[in-house]
VOBAFI-62182 format. One line per field, with one value per residue (C-alpha): residue number from 0; chain; x, y negated, z. Coordinates in Angstrom, 3 decimals. Each point is the difference from the previous one (the first is absolute). Layout:
N
num	c(NUM  ...)
cadena	c(A  ...)
c1	c(X  ...)
c2	c(Y  ...)
c3	c(Z  ...)
***
This chain:
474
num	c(0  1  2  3  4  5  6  7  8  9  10  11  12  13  14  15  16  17  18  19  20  21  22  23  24  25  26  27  28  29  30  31  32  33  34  35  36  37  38  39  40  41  42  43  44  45  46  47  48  49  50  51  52  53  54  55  56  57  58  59  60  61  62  63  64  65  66  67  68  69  70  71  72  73  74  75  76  77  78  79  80  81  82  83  84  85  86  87  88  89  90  91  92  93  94  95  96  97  98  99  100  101  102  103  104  105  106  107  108  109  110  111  112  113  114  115  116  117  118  119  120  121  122  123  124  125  126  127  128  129  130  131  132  133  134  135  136  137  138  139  140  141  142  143  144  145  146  147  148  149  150  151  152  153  154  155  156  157  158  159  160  161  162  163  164  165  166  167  168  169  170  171  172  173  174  175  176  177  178  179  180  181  182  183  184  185  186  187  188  189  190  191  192  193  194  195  196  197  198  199  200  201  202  203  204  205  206  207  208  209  210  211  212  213  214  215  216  217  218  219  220  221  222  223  224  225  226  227  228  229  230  231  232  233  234  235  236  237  238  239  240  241  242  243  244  245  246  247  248  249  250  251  252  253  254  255  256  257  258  259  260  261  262  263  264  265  266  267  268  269  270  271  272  273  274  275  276  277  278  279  280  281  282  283  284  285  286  287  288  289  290  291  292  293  294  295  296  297  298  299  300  301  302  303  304  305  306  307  308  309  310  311  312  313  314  315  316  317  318  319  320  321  322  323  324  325  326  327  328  329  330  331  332  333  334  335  336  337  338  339  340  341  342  343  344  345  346  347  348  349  350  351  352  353  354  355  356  357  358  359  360  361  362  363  364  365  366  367  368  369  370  371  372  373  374  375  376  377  378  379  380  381  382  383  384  385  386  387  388  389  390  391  392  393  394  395  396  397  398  399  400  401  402  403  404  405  406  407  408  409  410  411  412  413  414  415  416  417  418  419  420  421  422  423  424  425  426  427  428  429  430  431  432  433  434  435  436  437  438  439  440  441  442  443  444  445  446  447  448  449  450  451  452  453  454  455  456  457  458  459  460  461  462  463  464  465  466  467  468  469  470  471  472  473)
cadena	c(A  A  A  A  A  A  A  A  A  A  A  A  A  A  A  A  A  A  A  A  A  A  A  A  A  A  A  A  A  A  A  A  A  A  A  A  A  A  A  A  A  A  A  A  A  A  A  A  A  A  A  A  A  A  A  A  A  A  A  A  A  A  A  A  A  A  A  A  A  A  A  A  A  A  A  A  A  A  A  A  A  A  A  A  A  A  A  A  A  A  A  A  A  A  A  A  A  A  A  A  A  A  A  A  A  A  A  A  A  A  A  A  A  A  A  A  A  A  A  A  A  A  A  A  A  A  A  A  A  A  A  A  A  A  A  A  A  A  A  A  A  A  A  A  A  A  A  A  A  A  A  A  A  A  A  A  A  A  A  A  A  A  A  A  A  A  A  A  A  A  A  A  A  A  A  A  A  A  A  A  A  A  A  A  A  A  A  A  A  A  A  A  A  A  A  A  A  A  A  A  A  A  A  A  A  A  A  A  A  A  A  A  A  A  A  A  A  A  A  A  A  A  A  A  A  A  A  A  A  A  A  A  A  A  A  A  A  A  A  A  A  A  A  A  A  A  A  A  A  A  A  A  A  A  A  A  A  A  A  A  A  A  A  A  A  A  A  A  A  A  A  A  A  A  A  A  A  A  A  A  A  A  A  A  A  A  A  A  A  A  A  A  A  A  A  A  A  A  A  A  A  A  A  A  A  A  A  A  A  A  A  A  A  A  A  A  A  A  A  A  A  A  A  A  A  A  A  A  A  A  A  A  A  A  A  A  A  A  A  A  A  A  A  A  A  A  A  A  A  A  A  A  A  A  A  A  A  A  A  A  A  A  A  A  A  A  A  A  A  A  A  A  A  A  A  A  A  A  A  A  A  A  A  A  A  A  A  A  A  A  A  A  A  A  A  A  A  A  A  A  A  A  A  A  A  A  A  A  A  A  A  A  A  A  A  A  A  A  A  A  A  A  A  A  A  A  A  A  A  A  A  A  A  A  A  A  A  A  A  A  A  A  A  A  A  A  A  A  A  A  A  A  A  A  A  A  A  A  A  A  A  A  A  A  A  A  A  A  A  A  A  A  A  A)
c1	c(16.028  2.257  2.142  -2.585  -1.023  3.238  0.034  -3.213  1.653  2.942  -2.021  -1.703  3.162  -1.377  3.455  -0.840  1.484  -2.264  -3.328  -1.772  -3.279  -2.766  1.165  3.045  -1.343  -2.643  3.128  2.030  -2.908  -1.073  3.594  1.072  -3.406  0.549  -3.974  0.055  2.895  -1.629  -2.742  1.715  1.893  -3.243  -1.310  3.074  -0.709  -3.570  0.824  1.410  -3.171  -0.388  3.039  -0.912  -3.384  1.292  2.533  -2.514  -1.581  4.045  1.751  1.758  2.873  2.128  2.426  0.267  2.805  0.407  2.830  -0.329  1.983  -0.567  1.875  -1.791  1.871  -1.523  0.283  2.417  -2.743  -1.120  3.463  0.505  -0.779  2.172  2.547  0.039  1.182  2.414  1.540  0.690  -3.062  -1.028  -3.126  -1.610  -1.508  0.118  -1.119  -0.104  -2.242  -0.341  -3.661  0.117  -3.243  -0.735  -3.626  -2.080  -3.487  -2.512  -3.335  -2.377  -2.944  -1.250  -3.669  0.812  1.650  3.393  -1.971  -1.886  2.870  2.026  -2.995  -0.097  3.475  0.113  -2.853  2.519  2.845  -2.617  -1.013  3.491  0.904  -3.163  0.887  3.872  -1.765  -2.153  3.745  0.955  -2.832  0.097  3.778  -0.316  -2.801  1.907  2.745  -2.234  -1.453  3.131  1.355  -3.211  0.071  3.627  -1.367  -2.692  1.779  2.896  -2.663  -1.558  4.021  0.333  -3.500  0.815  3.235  -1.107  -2.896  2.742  2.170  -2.610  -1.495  3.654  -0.086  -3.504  1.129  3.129  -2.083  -3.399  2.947  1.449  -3.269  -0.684  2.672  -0.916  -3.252  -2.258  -1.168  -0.338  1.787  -2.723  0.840  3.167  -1.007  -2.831  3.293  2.306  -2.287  -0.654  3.710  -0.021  -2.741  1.332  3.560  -1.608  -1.850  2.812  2.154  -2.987  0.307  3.800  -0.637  -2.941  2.601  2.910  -2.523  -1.067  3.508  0.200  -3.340  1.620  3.152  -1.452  -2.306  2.755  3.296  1.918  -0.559  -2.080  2.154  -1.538  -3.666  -0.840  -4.257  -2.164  -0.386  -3.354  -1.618  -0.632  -3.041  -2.559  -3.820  -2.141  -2.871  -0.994  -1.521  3.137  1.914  -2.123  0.289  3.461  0.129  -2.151  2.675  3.022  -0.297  2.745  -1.516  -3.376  1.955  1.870  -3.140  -1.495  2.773  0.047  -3.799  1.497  2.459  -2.696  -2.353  2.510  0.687  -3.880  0.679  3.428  -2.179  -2.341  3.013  -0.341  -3.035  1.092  2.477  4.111  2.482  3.868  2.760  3.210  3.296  2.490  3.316  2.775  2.274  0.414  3.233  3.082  1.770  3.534  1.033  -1.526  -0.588  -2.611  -0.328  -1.116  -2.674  -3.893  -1.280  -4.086  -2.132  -3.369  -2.872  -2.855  -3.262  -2.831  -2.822  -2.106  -3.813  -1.176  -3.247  -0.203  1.532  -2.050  -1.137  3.507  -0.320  -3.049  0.585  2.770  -2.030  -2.434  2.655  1.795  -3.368  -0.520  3.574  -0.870  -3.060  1.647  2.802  -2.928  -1.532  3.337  -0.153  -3.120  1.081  3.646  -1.781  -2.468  2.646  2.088  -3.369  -0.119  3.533  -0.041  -3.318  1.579  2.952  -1.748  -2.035  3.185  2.019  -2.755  -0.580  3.888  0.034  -2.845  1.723  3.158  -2.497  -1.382  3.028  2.475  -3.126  0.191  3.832  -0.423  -2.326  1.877  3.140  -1.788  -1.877  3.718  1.645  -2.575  0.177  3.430  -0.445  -2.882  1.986  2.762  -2.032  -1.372  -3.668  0.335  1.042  2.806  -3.070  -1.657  3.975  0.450  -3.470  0.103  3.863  -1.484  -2.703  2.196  2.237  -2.672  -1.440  3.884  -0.025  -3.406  0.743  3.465  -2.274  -2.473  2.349  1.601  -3.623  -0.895  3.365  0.202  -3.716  0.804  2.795  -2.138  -2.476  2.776  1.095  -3.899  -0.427  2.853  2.021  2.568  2.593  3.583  0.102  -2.891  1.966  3.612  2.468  1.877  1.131  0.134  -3.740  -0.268  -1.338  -1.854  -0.440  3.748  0.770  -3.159  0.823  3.720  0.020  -3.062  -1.819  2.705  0.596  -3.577  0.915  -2.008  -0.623  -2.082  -2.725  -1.623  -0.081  -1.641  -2.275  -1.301  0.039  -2.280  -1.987  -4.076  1.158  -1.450  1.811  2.351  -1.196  1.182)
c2	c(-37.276  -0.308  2.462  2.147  -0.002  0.590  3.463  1.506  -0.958  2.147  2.843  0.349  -0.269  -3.046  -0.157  -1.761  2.677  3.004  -0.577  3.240  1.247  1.549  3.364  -0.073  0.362  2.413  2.305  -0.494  1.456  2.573  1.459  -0.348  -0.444  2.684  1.003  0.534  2.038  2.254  0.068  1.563  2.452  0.866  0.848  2.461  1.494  0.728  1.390  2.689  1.260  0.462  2.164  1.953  0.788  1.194  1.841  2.064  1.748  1.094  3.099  0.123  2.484  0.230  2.766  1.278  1.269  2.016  1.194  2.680  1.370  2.540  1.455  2.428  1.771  3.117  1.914  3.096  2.172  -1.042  1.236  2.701  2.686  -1.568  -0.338  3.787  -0.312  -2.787  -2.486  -3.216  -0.960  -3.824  -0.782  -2.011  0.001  -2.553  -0.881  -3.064  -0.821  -2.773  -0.631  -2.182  -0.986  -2.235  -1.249  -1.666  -1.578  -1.682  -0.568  0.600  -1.486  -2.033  -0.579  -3.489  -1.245  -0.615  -1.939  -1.802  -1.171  -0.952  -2.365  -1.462  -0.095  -1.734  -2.681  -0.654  -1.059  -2.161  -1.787  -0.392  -1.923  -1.941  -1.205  -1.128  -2.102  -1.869  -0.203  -1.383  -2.176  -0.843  -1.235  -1.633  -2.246  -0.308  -1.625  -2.454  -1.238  -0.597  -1.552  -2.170  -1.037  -1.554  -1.621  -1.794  -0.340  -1.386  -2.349  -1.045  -0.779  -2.240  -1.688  -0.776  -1.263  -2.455  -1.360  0.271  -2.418  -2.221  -0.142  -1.395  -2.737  -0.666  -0.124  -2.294  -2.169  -0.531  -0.583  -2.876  -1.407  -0.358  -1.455  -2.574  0.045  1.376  3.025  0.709  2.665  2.243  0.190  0.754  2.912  1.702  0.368  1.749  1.609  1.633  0.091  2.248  2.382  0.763  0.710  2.867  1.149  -0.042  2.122  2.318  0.455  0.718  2.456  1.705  0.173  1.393  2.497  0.751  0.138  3.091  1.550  -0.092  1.398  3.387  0.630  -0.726  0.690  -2.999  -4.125  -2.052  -1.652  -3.347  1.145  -0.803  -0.427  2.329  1.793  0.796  3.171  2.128  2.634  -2.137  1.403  -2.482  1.214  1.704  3.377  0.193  -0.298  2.587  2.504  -0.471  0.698  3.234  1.393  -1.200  -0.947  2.157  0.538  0.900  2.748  1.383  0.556  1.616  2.836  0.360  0.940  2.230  1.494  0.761  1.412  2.281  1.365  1.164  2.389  1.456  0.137  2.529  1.915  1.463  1.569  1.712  3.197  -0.814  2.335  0.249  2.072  0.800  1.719  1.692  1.059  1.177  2.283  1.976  1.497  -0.261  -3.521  1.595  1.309  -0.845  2.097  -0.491  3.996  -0.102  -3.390  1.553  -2.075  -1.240  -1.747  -0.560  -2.869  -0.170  -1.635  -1.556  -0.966  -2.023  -0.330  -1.754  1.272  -1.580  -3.181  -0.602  -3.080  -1.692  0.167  -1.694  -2.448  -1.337  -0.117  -2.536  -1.909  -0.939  -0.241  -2.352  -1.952  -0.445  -1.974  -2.495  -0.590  -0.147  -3.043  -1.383  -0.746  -1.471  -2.190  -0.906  -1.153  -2.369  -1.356  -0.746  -1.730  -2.064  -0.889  -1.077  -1.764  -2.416  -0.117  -1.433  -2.746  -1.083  -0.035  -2.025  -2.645  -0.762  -0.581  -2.252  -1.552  -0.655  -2.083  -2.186  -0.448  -0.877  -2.772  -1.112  -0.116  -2.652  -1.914  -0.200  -0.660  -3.422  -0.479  -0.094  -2.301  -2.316  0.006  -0.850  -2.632  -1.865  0.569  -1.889  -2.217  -0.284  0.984  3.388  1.372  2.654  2.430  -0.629  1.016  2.910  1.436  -0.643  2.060  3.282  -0.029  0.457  2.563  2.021  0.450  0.818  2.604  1.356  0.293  1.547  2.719  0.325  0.648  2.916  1.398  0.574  1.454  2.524  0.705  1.061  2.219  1.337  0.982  1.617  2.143  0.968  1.003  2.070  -2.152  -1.692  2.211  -0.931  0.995  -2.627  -2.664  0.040  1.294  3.083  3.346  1.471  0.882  2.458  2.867  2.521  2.606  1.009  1.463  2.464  0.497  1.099  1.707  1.518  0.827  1.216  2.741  1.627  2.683  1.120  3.803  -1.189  -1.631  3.580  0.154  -3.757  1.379  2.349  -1.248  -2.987  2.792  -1.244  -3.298  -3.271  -2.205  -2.671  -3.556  -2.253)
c3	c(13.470  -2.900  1.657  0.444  -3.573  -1.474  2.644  -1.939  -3.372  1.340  1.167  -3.330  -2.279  -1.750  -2.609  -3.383  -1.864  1.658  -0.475  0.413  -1.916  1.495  -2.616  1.903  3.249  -1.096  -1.599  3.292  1.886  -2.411  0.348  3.948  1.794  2.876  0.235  -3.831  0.100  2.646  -1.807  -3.174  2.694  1.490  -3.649  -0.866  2.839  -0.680  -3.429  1.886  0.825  -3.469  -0.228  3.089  -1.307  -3.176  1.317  1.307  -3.312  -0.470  1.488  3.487  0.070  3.027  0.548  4.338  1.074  3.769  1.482  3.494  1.858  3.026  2.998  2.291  3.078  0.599  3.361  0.419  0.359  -3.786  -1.107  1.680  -2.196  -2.576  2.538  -0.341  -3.324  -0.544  3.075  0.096  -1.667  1.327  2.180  -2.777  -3.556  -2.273  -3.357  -2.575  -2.476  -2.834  -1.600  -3.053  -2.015  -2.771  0.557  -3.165  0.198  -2.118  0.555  -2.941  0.998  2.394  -0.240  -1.041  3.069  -1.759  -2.854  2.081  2.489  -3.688  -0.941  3.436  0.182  -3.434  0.820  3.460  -2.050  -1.941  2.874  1.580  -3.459  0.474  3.668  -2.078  -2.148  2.928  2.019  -3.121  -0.771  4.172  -0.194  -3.391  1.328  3.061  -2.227  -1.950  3.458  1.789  -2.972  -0.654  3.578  0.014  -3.513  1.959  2.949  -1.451  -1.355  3.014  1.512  -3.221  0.421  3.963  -0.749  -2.597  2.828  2.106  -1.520  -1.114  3.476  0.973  -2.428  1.530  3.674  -1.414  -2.191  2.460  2.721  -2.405  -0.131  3.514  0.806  -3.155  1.855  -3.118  2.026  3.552  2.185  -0.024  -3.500  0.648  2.540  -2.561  -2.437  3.044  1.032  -3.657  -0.637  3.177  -0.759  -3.371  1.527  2.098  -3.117  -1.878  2.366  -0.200  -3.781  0.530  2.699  -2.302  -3.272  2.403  1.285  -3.813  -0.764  2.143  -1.069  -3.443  1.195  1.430  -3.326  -2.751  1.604  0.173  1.167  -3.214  -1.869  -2.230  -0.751  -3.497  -0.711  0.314  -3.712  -1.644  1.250  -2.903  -0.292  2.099  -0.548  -1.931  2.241  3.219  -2.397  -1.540  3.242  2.082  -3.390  0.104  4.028  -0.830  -2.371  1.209  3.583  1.767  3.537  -1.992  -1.995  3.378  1.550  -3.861  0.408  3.130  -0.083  -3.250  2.300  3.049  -2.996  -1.175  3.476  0.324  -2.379  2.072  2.890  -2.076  -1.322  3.313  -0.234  -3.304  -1.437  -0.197  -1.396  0.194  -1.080  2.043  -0.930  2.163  -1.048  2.953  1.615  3.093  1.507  2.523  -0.150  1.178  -1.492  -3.561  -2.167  -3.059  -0.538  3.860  -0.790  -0.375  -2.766  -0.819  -2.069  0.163  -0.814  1.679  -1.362  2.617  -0.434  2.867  0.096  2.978  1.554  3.571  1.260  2.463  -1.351  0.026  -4.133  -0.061  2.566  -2.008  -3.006  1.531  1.870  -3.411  -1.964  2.972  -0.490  -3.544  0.678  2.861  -2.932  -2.673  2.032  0.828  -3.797  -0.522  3.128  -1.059  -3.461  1.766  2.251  -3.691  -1.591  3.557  -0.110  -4.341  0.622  3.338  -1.863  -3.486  2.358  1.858  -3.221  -1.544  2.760  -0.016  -3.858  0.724  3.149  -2.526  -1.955  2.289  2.099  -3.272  -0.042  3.219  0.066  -2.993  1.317  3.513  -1.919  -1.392  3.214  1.772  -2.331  -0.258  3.955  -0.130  -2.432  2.100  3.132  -1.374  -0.853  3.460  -0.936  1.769  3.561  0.891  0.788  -3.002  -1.711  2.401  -0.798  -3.518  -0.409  2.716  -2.451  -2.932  2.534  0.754  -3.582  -1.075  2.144  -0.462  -4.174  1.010  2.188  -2.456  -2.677  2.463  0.933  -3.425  -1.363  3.000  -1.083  -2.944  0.885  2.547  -2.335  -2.590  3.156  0.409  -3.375  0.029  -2.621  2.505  -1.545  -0.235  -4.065  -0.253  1.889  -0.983  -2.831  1.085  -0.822  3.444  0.424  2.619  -1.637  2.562  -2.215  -0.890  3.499  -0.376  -3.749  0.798  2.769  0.257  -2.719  -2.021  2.723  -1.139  -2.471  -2.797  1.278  2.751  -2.746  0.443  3.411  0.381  -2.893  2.191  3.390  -1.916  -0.401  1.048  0.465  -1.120  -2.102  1.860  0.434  -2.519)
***
């Protein structure tokens, strides 16, 4: 058993000199966690929608070049009559010819569609940095619970191993005694027979902190080291109205499902772009002539811009059809709301009871480990004394095991409560549980490469595609 004791310490680092903080496993997993860092990648590359929506209210130019050449044989009787004239001419005709044009096209208004798809596309990006912070909030709380769990874990080993050795001096000394004929050998057998059924519960709690061990392992990165406590948790609610408020405002998955009913909103009004006037402008600029050999004198050159207009007057009902089926979409994601914020008030409310009933559990059972802790000494005393049996020892120090353990679970439960209820409220954020100055920032990607591609000259056109629009959601 020792053996086996000294393996777990092994597995979980436990050197004097590297104690490790609960900050410094919450940093470790902040910076390597693999579903984090996907999550960040999976952000960037929803700014790009951005970008590619923008892109749109901008000019495409794109300059075509084609190259032909052609070989015809003719018959004789097609050349004869020049035959007449001048021999040797060949069979065939051929000819070469180069086309180059420089194509440039902006569109000048859309009926709103390119407005529209910018404010969805905007509210998108919103709720893509909404669905970060729950990752974040997700693998942050996965952090403090493998890290409270080898706390209490590593508790429960500690606790067992104490009972353990004391139920060894019990099996020694109750064996002493009957063979000094003070107790009987079913004294001796009620202490074995203990001694035995804490051995297999204390291989249990090695096997649980091993298995911990590796929980821990695939959240943060690396093997625990020394755990230190468990710290304070800062920014706990006072009451269950100030903790549902909070979830309200700040509650991540609430917020995703706010823009994306922004985003599905926005898109009703795209749909309707089809059923109204767009306009564009296009401007051609190219040559015609013989590639071979080149000459520019022999190059036929153009220009010319064309301006269109499109009114649509019959689609058939396509036009309208996708008017309903987004006005449709919006309501599903409307109700999707109302439902992700009851499933939030659910969550805060069963979290607040549980927290509650383990703060109260720590109570009583810091009581009850007291009073067992006099109970068992005075136990020992008398059964020195020979005014007690071996059961009346055995029951006396499972008593004070049992309420050990219970205070060292209670103490867990209420602690992962509370960080539960942070992550709920949307305030299990990394910035609110550790000092650094590596805070992921989501909105630098989207501010550099992005937003500083839109150029001034296309205010207008936005102006004007905006044209009949309402207002975007705030």
């Amino acid at each position: 058993m020792k053996v086996a004791y000294l393996a777990v310490l092994l597995i979980m680092g436990a050197g004097a000199c590297s104690a490790e903080t609960l900050q410094d496993a919450l940093l470790a997993a902040y910076k390597s966690n693999p579903d984090l860092q996907a999550q960040r990648a999976r952000l960037r590359a929803t700014d790009e929608t951005y970008a590619q929506t923008l892109s749109e209210f901008g000019p495409t130019v794109s300059y075509q070049v084609q190259a032909s050449y052609d070989r015809e044989h003719l018959s004789k009787n097609a050349r004869a009559a020049e035959r007449l004239k001048q021999t040797n001419i060949p069979d065939y005709s051929e000819q070469n010819t180069y086309v180059g044009q420089l194509v440039v096209s902006q569109p000048l208004y859309t009926g709103g569609r390119f407005t529209s798809e910018l404010r969805a596309a905007d509210a998108t990006v919103k709720a893509g940095r909404e669905a970060l912070r729950t990752t974040e909030a997700n693998v942050l709380y996965g952090t403090i619970l493998s890290y409270a769990d080898l706390r209490r874990d590593q508790e429960f080993v500690d606790i067992r191993q104490l009972n353990l050795d004391a139920l060894k001096h019990q099996v020694a000394e109750a064996d002493a005694r009957q063979r000094a004929g003070e107790v009987t050998r079913t004294d001796v057998s009620q202490a074995q027979a203990q001694l035995a059924s804490e051995q297999a519960l204390f291989a249990s709690a090695q096997g649980q902190l091993r298995i911990d061990a590796a929980s821990y392992a695939a959240v943060v990165g690396y093997q625990p080291g020394r755990l230190t406590p468990l710290p304070d948790l800062m920014g706990l609610p006072t009451s269950l109205d100030q903790a549902i408020l909070a979830a309200d405002r700040d509650n991540p998955d609430l917020q995703q499902a706010r823009y994306i009913e922004q985003a599905s909103h926005a898109r009703i009004y795209s749909a309707r772009a089809g059923l109204r006037p767009s306009a564009s402008l296009q401007l051609q600029q190219g040559g015609q002539g013989p590639l071979v050999p080149y000459d520019n004198r022999d190059i036929n050159h153009g220009l010319g811009i064309t301006a269109t207009i499109v009114v649509p007057l019959y689609s058939n009902g396509l036009a309208q059809s996708q008017v309903r089926q987004a006005i449709d979409q919006n309501a599903v994601d409307d109700m999707s709301v109302e439902s992700v914020r009851r499933l939030v008030v659910k969550t805060i409310s069963s979290l607040w009871v549980q927290r509650e009933i383990a703060l109260q559990a720590i109570d009583t059972q810091q009581r009850q480990v007291d009073a067992a802790k006099i109970a068992f000494e005075g136990m020992r005393k008398e059964y020195s004394a020979g005014e007690r049996s071996t059961l009346d020892v055995l029951v006396a120090e499972e008593t004070l095991r049992d309420a050990e353990l219970s205070l060292a679970a209670a103490r867990h439960d209420a602690y992962v409560a509370g960080a539960a209820l942070l992550q709920n409220m949307g305030w299990l954020e990394i910035q609110n549980l550790a000092v650094t100055d590596e805070v992921y920032d989501p909105n630098a990607h989207l501010d550099r490469m992005v937003r500083t591609r839109s150029f001034s000259v296309l205010k207008p056109l936005k102006d004007v595609d905006a044209l009949g629009l309402p207002p975007p959601l705030k």
